[in-house]
N, C-alpha and C positions, 0 to 999 in steps of 0.2 A: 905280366900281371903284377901289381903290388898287392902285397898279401897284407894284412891286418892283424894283430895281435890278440884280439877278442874274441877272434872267431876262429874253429880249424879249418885250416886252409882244404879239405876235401869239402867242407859246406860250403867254400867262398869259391871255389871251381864249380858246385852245381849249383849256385844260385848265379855265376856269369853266365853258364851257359842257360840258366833260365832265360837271364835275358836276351843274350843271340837269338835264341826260337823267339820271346817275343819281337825280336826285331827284325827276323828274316832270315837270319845268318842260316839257321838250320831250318826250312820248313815242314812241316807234318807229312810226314812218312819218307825224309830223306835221311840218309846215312851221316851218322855222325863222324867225325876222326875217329879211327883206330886208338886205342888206351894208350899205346906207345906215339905213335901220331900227335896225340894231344897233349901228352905226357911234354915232348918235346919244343912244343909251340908255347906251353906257357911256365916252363922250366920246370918242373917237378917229377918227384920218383914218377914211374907207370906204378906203383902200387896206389899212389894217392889219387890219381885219374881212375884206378879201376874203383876205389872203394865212392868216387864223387858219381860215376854211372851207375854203381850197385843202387847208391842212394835214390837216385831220380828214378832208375827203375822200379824199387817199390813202391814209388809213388806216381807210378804209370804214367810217369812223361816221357821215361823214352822205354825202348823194349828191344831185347836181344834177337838177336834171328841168326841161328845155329851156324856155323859157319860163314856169316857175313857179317855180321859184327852187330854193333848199336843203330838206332833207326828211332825219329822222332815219332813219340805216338800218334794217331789221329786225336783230336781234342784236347792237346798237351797246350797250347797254345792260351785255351780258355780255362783252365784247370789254372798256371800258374798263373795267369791274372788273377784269380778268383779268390787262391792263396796269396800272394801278395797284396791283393787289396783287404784282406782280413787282417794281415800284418799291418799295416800301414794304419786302418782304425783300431786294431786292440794294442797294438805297440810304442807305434812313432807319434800318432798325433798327440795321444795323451800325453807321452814327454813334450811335445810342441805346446800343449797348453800348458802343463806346468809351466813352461819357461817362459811365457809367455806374459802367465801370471805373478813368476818374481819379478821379471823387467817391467812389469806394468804397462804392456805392449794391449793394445789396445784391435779388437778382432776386428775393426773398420782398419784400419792400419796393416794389419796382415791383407786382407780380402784385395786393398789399395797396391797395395808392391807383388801381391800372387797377379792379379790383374796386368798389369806393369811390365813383368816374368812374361807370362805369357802371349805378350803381345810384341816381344823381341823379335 
């Protein structure tokens, strides 16, 4: 994993593995890696994998179960979409119009190359 300098690497460990669940890697109600397990696959202390589980855990994406470790929650799936898509219009787009508006980019011209994108 390349880690980033803006952000602490235990929030950039539980917003990857947001995305895994979104993508499959973990599905709702399967076992995650062990803290040391994971700890290992993406190079970091196990202190920073256990404080990136603590985190998802109070926000009931995933859940402990006493003796078998972490476990995706039921509903985790639509939960962090639901959370990243409030990120995405209270955070990112507004910078995308800002910038949009010093380059004098024109929202025909975005909608044209988004289109474009997604037609790859």
């Amino acid at each position: 994993m390349d880690f980033k300098n803006n952000k602490p690497i235990f929030l950039q460990i539980a917003e990857h593995i947001c995305y895994e669940i979104l993508g499959g890697t973990y599905p709702e109600g399967e076992r995650l890696p062990s803290v040391r397990e994971y700890a290992a696959e993406v190079e970091v202390n196990a202190n920073t994998v256990a404080r990136s589980y603590e985190w998802l855990s109070q926000r009931g994406i995933i859940e402990s179960k006493r003796g078998m470790g972490y476990f995706v929650s039921q509903g985790a799936k639509e939960s962090i979409r639901t959370s990243l898509c409030e990120t995405f219009f209270q955070e990112t787009l507004p910078d995308v119009v800002a910038q949009m508006q010093k380059l004098g980019i024109k929202v025909n011209e975005v909608v044209q190359h988004i289109t474009e994108l997604c037609h790859e």
